[in-house]
N, C-alpha and C positions, 0 to 999 in steps of 0.2 A: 595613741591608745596606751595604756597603764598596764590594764588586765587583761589577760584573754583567758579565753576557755576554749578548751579542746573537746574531741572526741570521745575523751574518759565519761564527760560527767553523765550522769545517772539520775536529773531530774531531780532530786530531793527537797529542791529550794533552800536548802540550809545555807547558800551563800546570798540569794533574795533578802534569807529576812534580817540578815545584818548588813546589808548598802545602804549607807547613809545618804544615797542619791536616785535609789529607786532604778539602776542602769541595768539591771541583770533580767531577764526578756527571753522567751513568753511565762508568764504565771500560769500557773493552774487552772485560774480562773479567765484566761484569755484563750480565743478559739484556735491560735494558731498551736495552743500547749502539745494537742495530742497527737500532731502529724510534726510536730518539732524531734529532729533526735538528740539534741540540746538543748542549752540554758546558752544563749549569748550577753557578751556586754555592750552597751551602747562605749563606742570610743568619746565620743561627745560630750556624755554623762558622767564617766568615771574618773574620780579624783584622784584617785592614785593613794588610795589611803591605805588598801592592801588587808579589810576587817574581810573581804571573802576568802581568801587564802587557807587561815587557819578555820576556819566553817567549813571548807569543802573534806569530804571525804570521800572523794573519786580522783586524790591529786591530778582533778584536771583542771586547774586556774595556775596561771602565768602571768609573772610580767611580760613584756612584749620583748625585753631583752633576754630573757632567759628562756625564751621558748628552745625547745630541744629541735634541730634540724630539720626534722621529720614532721615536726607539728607547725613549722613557719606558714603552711596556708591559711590556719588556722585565724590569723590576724588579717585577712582577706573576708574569710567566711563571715565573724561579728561584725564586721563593717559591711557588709553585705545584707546583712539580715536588717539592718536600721536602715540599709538605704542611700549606705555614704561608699 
């Protein structure tokens, strides 16, 4: 997995609408959006191109190497949410 995202984020979709792969999960318009307490990445889908980064303004997206200690479940949880 490239990116992860953590427990910061805050739902705004502003790192959705710049993925050039569609990997960032649930939309707005998807029923699992409102019982979701975040935004996940597919590990599968994301290229590692790193345009959600500078989009987020909840600095909660990570590479998977630079997660902070404390947020390493974190890379467990987005793979979880896809099912992998």
């Amino acid at each position: 997995m490239a990116y992860v995202i953590t427990d910061n984020c805050v739902k705004d979709e502003l790192c959705v609408e710049v993925c050039p792969t569609d990997c960032i999960h649930p939309k707005k318009d998807e029923p699992e959006f409102e019982a979701a307490t975040q935004l996940y990445i597919d590990p599968e889908g994301c290229i590692d191109c790193g345009a959600c980064v500078p989009a987020c303004t909840s600095d909660s997206l990570f590479a998977a190497e630079d997660l902070p200690e404390d947020k390493r479940e974190f890379l467990e949880k987005n793979a979880t949410y896809f099912g992998k």
